[in-house]
TILUMKE-584636 format. One record per residue (C-alpha): residue in three letters; x, y, z. Coordinates in pm, whole numbers, padded with zeros to 5 digits, always signed. Layout:
alaXYZ ...
END
This chain:
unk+00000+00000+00000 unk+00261+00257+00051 unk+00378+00175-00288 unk+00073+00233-00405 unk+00121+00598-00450 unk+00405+00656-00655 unk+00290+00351-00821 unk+00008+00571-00930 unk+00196+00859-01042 unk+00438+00645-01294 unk+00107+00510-01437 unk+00013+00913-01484 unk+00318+01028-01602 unk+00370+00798-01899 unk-00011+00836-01956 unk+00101+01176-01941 unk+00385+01126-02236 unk+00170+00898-02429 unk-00045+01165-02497 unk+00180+01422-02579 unk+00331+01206-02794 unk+00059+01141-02958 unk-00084+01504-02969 unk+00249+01608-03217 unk+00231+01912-03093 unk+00586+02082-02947 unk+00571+02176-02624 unk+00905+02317-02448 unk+01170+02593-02607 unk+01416+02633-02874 unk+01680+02842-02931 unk+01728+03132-03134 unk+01872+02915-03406 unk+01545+02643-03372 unk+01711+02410-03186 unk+01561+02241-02891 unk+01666+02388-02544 unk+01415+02111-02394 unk+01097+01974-02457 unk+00798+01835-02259 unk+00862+01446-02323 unk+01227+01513-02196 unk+01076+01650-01869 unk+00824+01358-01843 unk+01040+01075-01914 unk+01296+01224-01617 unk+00997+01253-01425 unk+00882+00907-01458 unk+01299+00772-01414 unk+01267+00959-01086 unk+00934+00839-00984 unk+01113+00475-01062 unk+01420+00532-00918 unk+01221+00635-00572 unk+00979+00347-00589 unk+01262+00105-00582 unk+01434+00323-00281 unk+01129+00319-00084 unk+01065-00033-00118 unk+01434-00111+00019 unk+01320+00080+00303 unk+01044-00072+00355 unk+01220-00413+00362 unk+01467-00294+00628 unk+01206-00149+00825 unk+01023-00474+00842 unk+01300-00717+00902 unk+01436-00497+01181 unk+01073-00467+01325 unk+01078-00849+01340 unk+01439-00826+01533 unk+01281-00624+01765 unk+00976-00849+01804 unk+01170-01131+01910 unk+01380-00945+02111 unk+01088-00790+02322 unk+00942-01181+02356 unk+01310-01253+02452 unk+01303-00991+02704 unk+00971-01079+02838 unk+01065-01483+02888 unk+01393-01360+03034 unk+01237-01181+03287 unk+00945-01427+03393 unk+01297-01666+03492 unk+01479-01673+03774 unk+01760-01419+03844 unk+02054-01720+03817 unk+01856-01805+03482 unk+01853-01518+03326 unk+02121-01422+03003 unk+02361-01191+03075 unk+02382-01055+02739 unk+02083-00870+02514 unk+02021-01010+02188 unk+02263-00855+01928 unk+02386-01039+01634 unk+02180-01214+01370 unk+02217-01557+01502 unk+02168-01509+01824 unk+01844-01372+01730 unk+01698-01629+01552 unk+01808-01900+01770 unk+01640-01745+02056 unk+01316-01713+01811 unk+01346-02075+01738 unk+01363-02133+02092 unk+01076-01926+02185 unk+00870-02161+01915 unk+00836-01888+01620 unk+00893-02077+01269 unk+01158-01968+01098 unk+01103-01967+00712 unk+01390-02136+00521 unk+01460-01824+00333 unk+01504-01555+00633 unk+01874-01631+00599 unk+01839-01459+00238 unk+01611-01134+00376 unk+01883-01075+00619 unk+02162-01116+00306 unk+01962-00819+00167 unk+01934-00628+00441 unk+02312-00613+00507 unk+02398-00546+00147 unk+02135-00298+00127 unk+02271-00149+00477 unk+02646-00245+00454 unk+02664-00219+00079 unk+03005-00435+00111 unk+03168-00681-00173 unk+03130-00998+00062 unk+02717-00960+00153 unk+02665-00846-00204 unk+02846-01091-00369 unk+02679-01373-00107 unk+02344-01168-00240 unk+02354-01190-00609 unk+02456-01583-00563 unk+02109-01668-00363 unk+01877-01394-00545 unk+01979-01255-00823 unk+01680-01172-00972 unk+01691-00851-00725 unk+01947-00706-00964 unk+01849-00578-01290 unk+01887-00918-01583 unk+02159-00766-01727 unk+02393-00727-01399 unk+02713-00947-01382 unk+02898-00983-01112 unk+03165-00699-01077 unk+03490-00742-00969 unk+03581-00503-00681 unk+03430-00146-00603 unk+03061-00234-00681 unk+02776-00027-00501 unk+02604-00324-00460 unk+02326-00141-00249 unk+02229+00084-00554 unk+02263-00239-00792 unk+01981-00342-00616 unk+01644-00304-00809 unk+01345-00458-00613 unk+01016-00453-00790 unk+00666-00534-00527 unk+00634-00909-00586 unk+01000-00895-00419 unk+00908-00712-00138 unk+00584-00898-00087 unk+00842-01221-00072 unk+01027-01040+00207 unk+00725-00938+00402 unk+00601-01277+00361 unk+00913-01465+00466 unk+00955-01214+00770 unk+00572-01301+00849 unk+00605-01651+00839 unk+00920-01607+01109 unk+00687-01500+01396 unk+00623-01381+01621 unk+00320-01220+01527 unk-00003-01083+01791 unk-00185-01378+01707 unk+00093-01647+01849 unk+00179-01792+01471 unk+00402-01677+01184 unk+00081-01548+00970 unk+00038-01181+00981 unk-00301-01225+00863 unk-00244-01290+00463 
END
């Protein structure tokens, strides 16, 4: 849903530039010689880039903010079950890392779906944009890059390489959901 709005105005700006184009009629300036300074389907097709170029921003933003709301999930339940325990039984350390994490959620009884281990290879590409995660990333999804993306060798922005469309970040809001905890006591955020 919060897609939904830029979504929208993509579909209106090359609505927008399918009707000019269409129309034949010049709309922008020209130079004192007649040649084009700009024109209005130059200005609509960098409108609808941007729109693009946002879309797939905001939906890497939405993908960390989801997988770090379900670390914090499981680190509240962690927090709760630690402190229903007695004193001696109680960790000594808060939940950090990845893997500590998830094998406290495992303990607590939330499923973990078989391909959280990929979300969280996104997540530290997107967030640590390093050769090692990104590399690790294109190898077990590389369909998040665009088709014709090879692997580079050194001094890649892999975090910018990165071009998730919504059926990909319906996959990671689905795999995070199936991962529990959720209100309801299973993995199923209600789709």
């Amino acid at each position: 849903a919060g897609t939904a709005a830029l979504n929208h105005e993509i579909a209106s700006l090359v609505q927008q530039l399918a009707e000019y184009e269409r129309a034949g009629i010049f709309e922008g300036e020209r130079s004192e010689e007649g040649f084009i300074i700009w024109e209005q389907d130059q200005v609509l097709r960098h409108q609808i880039l941007q729109s693009q170029e946002a879309l797939i921003e905001l939906r890497k933003a939405f993908a960390i903010a989801a997988f770090h709301h379900w670390e914090r999930s499981v680190q509240r339940h962690f927090a709760h079950e630690s402190s229903n325990s007695a004193p001696n039984d109680r960790p000594r350390r808060s939940l950090r890392s990845y893997d500590r994490i998830k094998q406290e959620a495992i303990n607590l009884g939330y499923p973990i779906d078989d391909n959280l281990d990929r979300v969280v290879t996104l997540i530290n590409t997107l967030k640590h944009n390093n050769d090692e995660k990104g590399t690790h990333l294109h190898k077990v999804w590389p369909d998040i890059f665009p088709y014709e993306f090879k692997e580079p060798y050194r001094f890649t922005d892999w975090a910018s390489s990165i071009e998730m469309a919504d059926q990909q970040l319906t996959e990671v809001f689905d795999i995070i959901s199936r991962s529990g905890p959720s209100p309801r006591g299973g993995g199923d955020l209600g789709r």
